[in-house]
N, C-alpha and C positions, 0 to 999 in steps of 0.2 A: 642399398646404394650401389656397390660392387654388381647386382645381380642387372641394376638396372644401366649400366654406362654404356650406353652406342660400341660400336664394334671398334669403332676408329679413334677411340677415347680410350687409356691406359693407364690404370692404378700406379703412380707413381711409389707413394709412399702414402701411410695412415698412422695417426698418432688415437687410441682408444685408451678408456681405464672404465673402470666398476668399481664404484665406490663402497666404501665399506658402508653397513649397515647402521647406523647408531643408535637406533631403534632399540634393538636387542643389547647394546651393551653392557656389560656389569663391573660395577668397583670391585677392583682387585685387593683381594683381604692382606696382601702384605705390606700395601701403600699405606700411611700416615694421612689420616684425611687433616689436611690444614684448619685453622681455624677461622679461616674467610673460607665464605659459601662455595669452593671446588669441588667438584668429583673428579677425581681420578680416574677416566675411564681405559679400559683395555679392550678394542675389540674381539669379537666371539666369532667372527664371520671372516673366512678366506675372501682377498677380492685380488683383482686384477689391475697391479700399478700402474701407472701411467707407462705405455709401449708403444717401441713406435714399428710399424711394420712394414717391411720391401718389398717391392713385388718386382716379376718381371716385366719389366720395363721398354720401349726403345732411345729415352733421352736419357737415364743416370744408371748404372751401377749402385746398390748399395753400399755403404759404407763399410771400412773397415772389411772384416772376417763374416759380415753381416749375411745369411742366408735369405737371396731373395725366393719370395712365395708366387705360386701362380694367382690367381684369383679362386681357383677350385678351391686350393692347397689353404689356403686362408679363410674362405665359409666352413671347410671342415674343422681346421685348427680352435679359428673361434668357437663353433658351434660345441665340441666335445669339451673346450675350456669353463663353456658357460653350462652346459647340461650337469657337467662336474656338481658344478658350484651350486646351481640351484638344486641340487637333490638332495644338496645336505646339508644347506646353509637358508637361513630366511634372508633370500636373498631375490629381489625380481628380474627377469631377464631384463627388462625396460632400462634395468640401474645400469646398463652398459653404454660408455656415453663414446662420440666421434667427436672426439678435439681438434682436429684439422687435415686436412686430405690435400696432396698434390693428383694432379693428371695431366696427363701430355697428350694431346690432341693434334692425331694423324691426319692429313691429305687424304679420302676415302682412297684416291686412285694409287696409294702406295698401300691399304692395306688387301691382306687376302685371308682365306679361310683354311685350316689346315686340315683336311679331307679325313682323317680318321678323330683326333677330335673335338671337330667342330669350334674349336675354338679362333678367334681373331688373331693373325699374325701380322709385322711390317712386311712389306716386301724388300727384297734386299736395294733394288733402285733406291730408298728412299736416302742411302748413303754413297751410291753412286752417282748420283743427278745433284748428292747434298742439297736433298730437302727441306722445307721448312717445318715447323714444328712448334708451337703453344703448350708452356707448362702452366696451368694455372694453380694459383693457392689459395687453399680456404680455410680458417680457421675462425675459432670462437674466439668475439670481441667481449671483453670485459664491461663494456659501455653499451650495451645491451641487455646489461643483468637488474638496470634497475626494476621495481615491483610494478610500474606502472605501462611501461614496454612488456613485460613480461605479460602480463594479464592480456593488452592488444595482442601479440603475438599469440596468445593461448586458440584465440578467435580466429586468428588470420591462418593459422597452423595449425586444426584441431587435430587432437593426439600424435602429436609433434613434440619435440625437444621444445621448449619454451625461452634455449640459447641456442637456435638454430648458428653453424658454422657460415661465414659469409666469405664471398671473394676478395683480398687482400690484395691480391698480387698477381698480373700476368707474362711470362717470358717469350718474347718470339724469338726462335732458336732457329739454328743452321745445322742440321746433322753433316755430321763430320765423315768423311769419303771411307772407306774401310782399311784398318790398318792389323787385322788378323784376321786371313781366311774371308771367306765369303758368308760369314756366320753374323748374324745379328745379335750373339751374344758376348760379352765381353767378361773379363777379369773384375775383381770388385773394385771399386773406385775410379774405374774411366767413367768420365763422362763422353757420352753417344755425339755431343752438340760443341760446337764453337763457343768458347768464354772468351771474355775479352782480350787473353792475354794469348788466345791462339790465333785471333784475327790477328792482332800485332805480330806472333811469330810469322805469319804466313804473309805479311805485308798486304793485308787485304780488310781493311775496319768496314768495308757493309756486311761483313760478318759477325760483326760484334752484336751481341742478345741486344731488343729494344725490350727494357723493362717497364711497365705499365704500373706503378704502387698507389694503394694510398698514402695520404698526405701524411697520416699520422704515424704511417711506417719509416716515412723517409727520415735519412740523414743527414750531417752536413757534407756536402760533398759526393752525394747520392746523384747519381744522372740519371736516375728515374723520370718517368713521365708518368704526369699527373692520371690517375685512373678513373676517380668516378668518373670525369666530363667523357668517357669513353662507356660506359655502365648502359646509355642511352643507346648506343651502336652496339651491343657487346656481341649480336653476330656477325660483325667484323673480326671481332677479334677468337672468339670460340664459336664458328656456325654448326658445328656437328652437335655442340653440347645446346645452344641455345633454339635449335632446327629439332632436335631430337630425342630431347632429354625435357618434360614439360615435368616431371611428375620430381626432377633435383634441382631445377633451376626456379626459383621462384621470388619476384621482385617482392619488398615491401617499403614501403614509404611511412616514413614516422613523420607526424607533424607536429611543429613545438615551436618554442621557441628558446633564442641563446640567455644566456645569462652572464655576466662580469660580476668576478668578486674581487675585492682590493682586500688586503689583508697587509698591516701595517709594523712592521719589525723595527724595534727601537737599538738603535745603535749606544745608544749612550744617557745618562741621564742630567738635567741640565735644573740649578739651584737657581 
């Protein structure tokens, strides 16, 4: 996924895990087996917890002390993490799963190429002209995992995750004019873009993020705008990713129908 993002598309953050193996595991001789049917198991196999990984970026700083990764710096990390693992564990590279991905998606005419190596850079305009800029989210929907989606999906995604990570959420952002040096690098925890509470400093709100969510993310109080009905345009909203990117972007449409269940809680009982 990383190897394949457009030039003007940038690895925000990534959240991965490798799950442990359960296959191989064995009951631990100092547990007390219960006398209801448990096993006590103790995995045998190193894996990889749930992490979430920075890269560098041009809309966020990672958090905290947090060390962000180039994209190089991150196919090597993983790759020597997982060769580790599969050399001495039965364990398969496949079991390594992507739980959710940010990207920010650049204007092409703000990015450039850095002559020694080769890799895609912002141009510094893109915070003197305070450019605009698309964070989109993607994460894996729980409501996707039933057995009978999953089997569709097997078909519609051959040798594919079968909980493919879907779009959740889009940001249209204001990159913010430079306030250290001419460098597009920052300190960890600035954000690169306008939040709502710096359009208000600056007494300027069409700089405030328009946030694009699904329904079922919103909040009360959420000034979100509604996202699927935009799902249909969505190279309006991501054209580099959805012009460029055929082989990460991929529609599927489930056909079904809703269901209502009433379920009936007794308050009190009456003689």
């Amino acid at each position: 996924m990383l190897e394949q993002l457009p030039n003007a598309v940038f690895p925000v953050r990534a959240k991965i895990q490798l799950h442990r193996s359960r296959e191989h595991d064995t009951t631990h001789e100092t547990f007390e087996r219960p006398s209801y049917p448990v096993a006590v198991q103790v995995p045998t196999t190193a894996y990889i917890p749930e992490t979430t990984i920075y890269f560098d970026n041009p809309a966020e700083r990672p958090r905290g002390d947090t060390k962000a990764w180039t994209v190089d710096e991150a196919l090597d990390g993983l790759s020597d993490a997982v060769d580790a693992i599969v050399a001495e564990y039965p364990v398969e590279r496949e079991a390594l799963a992507l739980l959710s991905v940010d990207i920010v998606e650049v204007p092409t005419h703000f990015v450039t190429t850095n002559a020694d190596s080769g890799t895609p850079h912002v141009k510094p305009s893109l915070y003197d002209r305070q450019g605009e800029m698309r964070i989109a989210h993607f994460q894996r929907d729980g409501a996707l995992s039933a057995t009978a989606v999953r089997e569709e999906l097997s078909e519609t995604l051959p040798g594919q995750s079968r909980s493919p990570i879907q779009l959740t959420a889009v940001e249209h952002v204001t990159a913010k004019p430079f306030r250290q040096g001419q460098q597009s690098q920052g300190s960890a925890g600035i954000a690169r873009y306008y939040t709502e509470r710096d359009a208000e400093n600056v007494d300027d709100l069409s700089l405030t993020p328009a946030i694009y969510r699904l329904q079922h993310l919103a909040r009360d109080g959420d000034r979100s705008r509604p996202l699927r009905p935009s799902l249909s345009n969505l190279e309006d909203l991501l054209p580099v990713m959805s012009r460029q990117a055929d082989d990460l972007l991929r529609p599927v449409t489930f056909a079904g129908e809703e269901l209502e269940r009433s379920v009936f809680h007794a308050e009190e009982v009456l003689r």
